[in-house]
N, C-alpha and C positions, 0 to 999 in steps of 0.2 A: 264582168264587174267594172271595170274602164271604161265600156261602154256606156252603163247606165251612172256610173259617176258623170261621165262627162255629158250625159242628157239631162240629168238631175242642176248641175251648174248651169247649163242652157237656158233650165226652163223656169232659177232661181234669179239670175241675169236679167231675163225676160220681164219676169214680174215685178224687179226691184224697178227698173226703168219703166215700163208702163205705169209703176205708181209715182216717179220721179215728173212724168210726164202730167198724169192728172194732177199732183201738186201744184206745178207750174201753170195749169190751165183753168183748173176748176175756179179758185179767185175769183176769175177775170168774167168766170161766167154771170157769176152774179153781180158785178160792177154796173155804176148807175148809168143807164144809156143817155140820162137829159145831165152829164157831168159836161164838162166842157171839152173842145177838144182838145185843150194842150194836158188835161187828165185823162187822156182817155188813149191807149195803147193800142196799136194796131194789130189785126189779125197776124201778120208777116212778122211782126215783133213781138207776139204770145210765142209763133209757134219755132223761129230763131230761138228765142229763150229757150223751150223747152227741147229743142235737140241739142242745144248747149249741155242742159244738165245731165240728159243725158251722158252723154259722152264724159260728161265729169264723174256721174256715179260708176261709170264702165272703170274709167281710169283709178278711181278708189279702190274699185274690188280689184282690179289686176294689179294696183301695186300693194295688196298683201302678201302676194307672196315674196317682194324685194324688203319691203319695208316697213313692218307696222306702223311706225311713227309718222314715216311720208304719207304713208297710205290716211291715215287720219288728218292729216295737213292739208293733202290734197280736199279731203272730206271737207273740211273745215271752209277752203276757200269756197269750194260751190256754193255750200250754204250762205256765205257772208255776201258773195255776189249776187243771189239770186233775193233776197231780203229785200234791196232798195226795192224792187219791183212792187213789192207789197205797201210800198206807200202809198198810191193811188185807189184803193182800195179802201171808197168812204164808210164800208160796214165795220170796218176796224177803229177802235180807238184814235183819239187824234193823238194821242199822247206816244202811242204805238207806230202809228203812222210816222213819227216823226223821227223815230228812234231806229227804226228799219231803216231812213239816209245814212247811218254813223256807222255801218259796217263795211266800205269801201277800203281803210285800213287794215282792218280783219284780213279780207280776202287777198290785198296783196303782201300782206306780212308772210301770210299763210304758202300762199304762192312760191312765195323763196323759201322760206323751211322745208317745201316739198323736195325742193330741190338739193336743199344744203343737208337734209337728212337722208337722202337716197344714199343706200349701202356703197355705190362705188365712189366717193368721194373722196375729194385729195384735199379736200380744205381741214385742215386740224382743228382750227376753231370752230368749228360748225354749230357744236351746242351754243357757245358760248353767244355767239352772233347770232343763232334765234333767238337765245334769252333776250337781245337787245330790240334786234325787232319787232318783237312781241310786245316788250314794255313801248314801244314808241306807239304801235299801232293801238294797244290799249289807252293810253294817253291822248292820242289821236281822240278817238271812239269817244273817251269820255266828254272832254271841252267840247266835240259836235253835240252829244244829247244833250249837256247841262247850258249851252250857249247858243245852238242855232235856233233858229227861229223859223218855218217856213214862211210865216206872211210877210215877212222882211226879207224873203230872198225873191227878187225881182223877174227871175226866172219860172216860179213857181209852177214846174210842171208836172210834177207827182206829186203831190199836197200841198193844198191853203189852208190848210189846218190852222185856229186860231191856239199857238201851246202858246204856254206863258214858260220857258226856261228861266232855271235857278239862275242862271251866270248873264241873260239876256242884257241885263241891263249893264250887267260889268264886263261883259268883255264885247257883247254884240254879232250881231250874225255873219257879219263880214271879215270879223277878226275872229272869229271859230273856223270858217272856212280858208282863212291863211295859215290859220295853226296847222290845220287840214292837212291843206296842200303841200306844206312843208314837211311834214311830219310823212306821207305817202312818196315825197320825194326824196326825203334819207335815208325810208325805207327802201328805196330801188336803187340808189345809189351803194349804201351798203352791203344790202342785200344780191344786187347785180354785178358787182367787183368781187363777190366771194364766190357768186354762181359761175362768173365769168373763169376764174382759176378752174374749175373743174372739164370744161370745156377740154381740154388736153387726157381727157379718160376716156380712152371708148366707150368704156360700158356707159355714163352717166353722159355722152355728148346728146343724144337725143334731149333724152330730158332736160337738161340743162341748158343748150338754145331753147328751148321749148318755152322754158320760166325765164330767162333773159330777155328772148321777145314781149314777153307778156308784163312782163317786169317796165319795161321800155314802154311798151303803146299803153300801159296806165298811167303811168306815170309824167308820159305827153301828155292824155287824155286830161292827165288831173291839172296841168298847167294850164289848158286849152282853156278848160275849164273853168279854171280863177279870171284868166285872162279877158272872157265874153262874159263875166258876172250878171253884167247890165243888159246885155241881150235875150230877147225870151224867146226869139225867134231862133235863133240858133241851137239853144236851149232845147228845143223841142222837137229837133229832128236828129240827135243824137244814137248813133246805135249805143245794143246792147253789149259793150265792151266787155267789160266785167265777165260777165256768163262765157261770152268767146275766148278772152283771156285764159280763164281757169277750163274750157272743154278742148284749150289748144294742148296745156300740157297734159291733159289727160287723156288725150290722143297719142301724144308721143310714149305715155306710159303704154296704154293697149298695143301700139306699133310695139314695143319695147316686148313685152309681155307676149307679143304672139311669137316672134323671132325665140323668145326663151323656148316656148313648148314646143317650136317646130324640134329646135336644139334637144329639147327635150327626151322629145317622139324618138331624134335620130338617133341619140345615147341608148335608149331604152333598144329599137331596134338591135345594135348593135351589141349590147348587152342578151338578146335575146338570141343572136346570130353567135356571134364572137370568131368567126372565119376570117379566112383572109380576105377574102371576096367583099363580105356584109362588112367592114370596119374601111375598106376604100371609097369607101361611097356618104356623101354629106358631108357633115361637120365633122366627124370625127374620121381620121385618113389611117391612124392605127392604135394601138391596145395592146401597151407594152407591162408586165407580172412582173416586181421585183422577187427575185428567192433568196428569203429568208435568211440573214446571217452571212452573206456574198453580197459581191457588187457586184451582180448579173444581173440580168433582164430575159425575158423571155417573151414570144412574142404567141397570139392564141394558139397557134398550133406544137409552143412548147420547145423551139428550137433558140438559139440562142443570138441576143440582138448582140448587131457587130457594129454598126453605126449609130450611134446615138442621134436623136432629133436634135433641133437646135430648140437650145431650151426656152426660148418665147414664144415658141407654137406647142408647148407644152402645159397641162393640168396635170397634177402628181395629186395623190389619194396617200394621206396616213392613216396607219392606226393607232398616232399617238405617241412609236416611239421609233417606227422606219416605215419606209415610202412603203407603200403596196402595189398600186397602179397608177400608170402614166397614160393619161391620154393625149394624142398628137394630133393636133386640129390643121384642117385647112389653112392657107395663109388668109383667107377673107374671111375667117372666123375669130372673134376675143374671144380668147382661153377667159375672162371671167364669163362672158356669157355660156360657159361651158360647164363654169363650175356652180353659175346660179342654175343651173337647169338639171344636177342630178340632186334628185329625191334620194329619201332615205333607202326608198327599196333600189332604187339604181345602184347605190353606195354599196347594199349587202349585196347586190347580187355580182359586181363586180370583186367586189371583196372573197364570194365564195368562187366566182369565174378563177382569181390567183391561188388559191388553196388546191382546187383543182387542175390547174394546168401547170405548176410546181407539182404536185403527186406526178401526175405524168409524167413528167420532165424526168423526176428522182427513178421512178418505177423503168423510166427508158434507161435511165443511167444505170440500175440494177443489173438491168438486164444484159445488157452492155458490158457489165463485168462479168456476168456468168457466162457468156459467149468466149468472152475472152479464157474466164478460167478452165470451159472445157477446152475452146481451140489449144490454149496451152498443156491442160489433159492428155492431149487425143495425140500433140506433138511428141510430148515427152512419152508416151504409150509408144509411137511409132518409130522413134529409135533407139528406144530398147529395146525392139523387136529385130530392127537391123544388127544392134549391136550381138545379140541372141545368134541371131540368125548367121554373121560375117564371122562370129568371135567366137564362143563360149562351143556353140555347135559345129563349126569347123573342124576345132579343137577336140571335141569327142568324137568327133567323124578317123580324124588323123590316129588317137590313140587307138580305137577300135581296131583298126589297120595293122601298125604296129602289134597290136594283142595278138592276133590273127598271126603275122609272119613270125612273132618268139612261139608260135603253137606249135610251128608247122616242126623248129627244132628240139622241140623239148621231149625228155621223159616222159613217161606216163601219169607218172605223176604229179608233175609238173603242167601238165597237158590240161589234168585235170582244174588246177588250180587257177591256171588262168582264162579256159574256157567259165569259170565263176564270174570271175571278175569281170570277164567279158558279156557276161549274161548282165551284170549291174551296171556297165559304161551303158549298154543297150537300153536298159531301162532309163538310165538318165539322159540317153539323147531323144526318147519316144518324151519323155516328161517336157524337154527343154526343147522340143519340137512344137509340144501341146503350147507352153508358156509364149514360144515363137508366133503364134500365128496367130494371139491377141484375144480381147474379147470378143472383136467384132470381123467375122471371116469376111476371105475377101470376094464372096461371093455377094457381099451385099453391095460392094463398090460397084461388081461386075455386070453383077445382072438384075441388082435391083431389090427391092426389099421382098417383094412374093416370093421369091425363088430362096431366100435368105431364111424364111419362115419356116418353109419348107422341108430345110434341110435341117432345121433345131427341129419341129417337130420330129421329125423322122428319125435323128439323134438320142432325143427323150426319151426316158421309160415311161415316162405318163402317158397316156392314149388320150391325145388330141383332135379335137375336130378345126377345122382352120378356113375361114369366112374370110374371103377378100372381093372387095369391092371399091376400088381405085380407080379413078378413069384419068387423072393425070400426074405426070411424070413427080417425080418427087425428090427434092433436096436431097442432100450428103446428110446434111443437118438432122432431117425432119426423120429419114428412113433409120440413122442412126439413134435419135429418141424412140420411134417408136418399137422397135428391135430390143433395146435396152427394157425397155417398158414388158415385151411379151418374156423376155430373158428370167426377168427377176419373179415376174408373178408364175411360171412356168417351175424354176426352180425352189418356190416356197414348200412343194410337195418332198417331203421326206424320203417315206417309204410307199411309192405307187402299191397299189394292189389292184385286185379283179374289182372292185368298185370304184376304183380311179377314175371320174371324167373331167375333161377340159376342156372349153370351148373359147375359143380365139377368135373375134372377130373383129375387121379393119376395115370402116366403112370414110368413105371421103364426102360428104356434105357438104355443099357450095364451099368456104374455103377453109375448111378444116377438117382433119382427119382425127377421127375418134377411135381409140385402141381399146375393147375389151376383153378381158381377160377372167371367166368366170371357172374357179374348180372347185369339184366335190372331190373330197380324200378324207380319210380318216386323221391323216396322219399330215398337219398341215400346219407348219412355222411361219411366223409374219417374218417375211425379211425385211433389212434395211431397202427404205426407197429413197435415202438421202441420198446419192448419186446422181438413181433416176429422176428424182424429183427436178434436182441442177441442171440435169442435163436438159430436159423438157421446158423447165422454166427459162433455160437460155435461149429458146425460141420464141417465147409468146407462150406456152403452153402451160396447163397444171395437172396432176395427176392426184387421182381421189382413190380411196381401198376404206374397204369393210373390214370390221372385225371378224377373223375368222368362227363364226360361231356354226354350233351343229355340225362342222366338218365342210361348209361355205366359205367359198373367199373371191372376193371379187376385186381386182383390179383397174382402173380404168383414166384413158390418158387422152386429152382433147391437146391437139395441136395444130396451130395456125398453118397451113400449107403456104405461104407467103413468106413465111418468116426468114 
């Protein structure tokens, strides 16, 4: 799709300027060969003109996407510069003929509003001051059609048209072309002192010497100009200023404009990448997530920024009502040229880039607590067991003892009574021996979860089948979740009978190990797996179970072997 967009603007490009080019030339083709030579245009100065315009319809269409207004300004000057050409051109109206000289105003008016309306401007007055130069250049324009005269201009070298102007006899051709000249001169003064202040914005420096040069050598031109009135000679070997002027700054806008898409491309790239690797590389050096409701930051891969950038090689992204994303540009990159260059789809997808790598971030923090909450589990599990084991069972070890030596002197029936007692201390040291030795035996520490499997199934009244297939070693962690996992689905069986089966299988697939746990029984309680679940999910892992239906139950636990 980007592809053929960007073939489609090529080959739109392409034809706008090819017909920019035939405008400029077709004219001249049919222009009177027996005219004379100071009406008569040279090949080198047709075809000057028409790479001028070009370059100026290039720079209209690349500055829409900075500026409609510029972008129509710019528009405006090509035209008004390319116009006087057309006075030479005796199939035309004389009337016309004469009216195509008075757009020289136009075009440098225009020129500066290109400029003074480019989106990075520092000038505050900007509107107000094209209001002004506009009205001068229109005023200009006017007094030329309603006052100049071409056969009274001594120069006459794109028309000797006999016009009879309205103002001719009250103001005269010479006092139109000093209105002229002054009038094109306050416009570059004005206009160049306001273009000049922007000059100190990066983003707008191109373009802005661009229109200050241009601003400058018209506005020489136009002095020069008044200055050799009387000369026709000089007159007639004049370049095509004008056209050069306006396809100077519409060069700096296309330079301008390709730097934005390179910028562009590299945003997009890295929006497409979002690594650490893909975000050091061009314009953009990193891609930092605000989360939500904190003054943190995160950086693509989710961990937490500790140094902050310094914040003028910085572009921050809102939503309106807190930052989202910050991007950290090279130091030979303008952060506005960074900010002119992300599209609306750059904006969503970096926008869904921080929803996503916050979930991350939150889901590692989860996780992170459930790690903690079993290691805390597992601690307070483990000396209870000491205390069990040092305390509580010592202690019925020693009174057993005792029972035993008051037996040895007692009665018979006496004998009797505390060989009782002695039967129910026994019983309570085999129970507080069972509670002693924990959920998880410690053959699973010793020798590993197969052999741990082993000795449950073998334990069990259920008649088990037991699939193992591990080929490397295995966490405290992981052996412990999956042990838990075969424990709980194992113990759903009630009352096993002769139709009792269960099948146990533990396969390790590149880096995770998957625990199934399928039984048939008649007689089959869904147990709690919030535990197992904790515990499994404190690895990476999740664990999924069927409804016992028809006497089926199937357990099953995927966990990251890495974790």
């Amino acid at each position: 799709m980007v592809a053929a967009r960007s073939a489609g603007l090529a080959v739109s490009a392409t034809v706008l300027s090819a017909a920019v080019v035939v405008v400029c030339v077709l004219p001249f083709a049919f222009a009177n060969p027996n005219a004379s030579r100071l009406q008569r245009l040279p090949a080198w100065y047709i075809l000057v003109v028409a790479v001028a315009a070009t370059v100026s319809v290039a720079g209209a269409w690349a500055a829409r996407s900075h500026s409609g207004r510029a972008s129509a300004a710019l528009a405006l000057a090509g035209v008004a510069a390319i116009l006087p050409l057309w006075a030479s051109q005796e199939w035309l109206p004389d009337s016309l003929r004469a009216a195509t000289l008075a757009t020289t105003p136009l075009a440098v008016a225009a020129i500066a509003a290109a400029a003074l309306l480019w989106p990075a401007r520092v000038e505050p007055r900007a509107d107000r001051l094209v209001m002004v130069i506009a009205g001068i250049a229109v005023v200009a324009a006017g007094v030329h059609v309603l006052a100049y005269d071409p056969l009274a201009d001594p120069g006459c070298t794109q028309t000797c048209a006999d016009v009879s102007p309205l103002l001719g006899e009250l103001v005269g051709t010479r006092a139109a072309m000093a209105i002229t000249t002054a009038a094109i001169v306050s416009i570059v003064v004005i206009g160049g002192s306001a273009v000049a202040a922007t000059l100190m914005n990066r983003s707008s420096r191109l373009v802005s010497g661009a229109a200050l040069a241009a601003l400058t050598a018209l506005g020489g031109l136009t002095v020069v100009r008044w200055l050799i009135f009387e000369s026709i000679e000089l007159s007639a070997v004049r370049l095509p200023l004008e056209p050069l002027a306006v396809a100077a700054v519409g060069a700096a806008v296309c330079v301008l404009h390709l730097g934005v898409l390179r910028t562009r491309a590299a945003v997009e790239r890295v929006v497409a990448g979002l690594s650490a690797e893909s975000v050091r590389r061009g314009a953009v050096v990193d891609v930092q997530f605000a989360v939500p409701g904190a003054d943190r930051w995160l950086d693509p891969s989710g961990a937490a920024v500790v140094v902050p950038p310094e914040p003028d090689r910085t572009v921050v992204l809102t939503d309106g009502s807190e930052p989202t994303v910050r991007l950290v540009v090279a130091r030979s990159v303008d952060p506005a040229e960074i900010l002119a260059g992300l599209s609306p789809v750059t904006r969503l997808a970096l926008h869904n880039a921080q929803l996503s790598t916050v979930a991350r971030a939150r889901l590692a923090e989860v996780r992170a607590s459930q790690r903690r909450v079993v290691a805390a589990s597992d601690g307070e599990r483990r000396r209870i067991e000491r205390d069990l084991h040092d305390g509580a069972q010592q202690r019925l070890v020693g009174v057993g003892l005792q029972l035993r030596i008051a037996r040895a002197d007692a009665d018979h029936d006496t004998r009797i009574t505390i060989e009782r007692v002695e039967n129910k201390v026994g019983d309570a040291l085999s129970e507080l021996r069972r509670l002693a030795h924990g959920v998880f035996p410690s053959v699973l520490a010793d020798e590993g979860l197969e052999q741990a499997l082993v000795e449950l199934v073998a334990a069990s009244d259920v008649p088990a089948e037991l699939t193992m297939q591990v080929t490397d070693a295995l966490t405290t962690e992981v052996a412990m979740a999956a042990y838990a996992t075969v424990a709980a689905a194992v113990g759903s069986v009630v009352q096993p009978s002769v139709a009792t089966r269960c099948r146990i299988e533990v396969r390790q697939v590149a880096e995770s190990l998957t625990v199934s746990v399928e039984t048939e029984s008649a007689t089959i309680r869904t147990p709690d797996l919030t535990a197992v679940g904790d515990r499994v999910g404190a690895v990476g892992g999740a664990v999924t179970w069927s409804d016992p239906e028809a006497g089926a139950y199937v357990v099953t636990a995927v966990i990251p072997c890495e974790s």
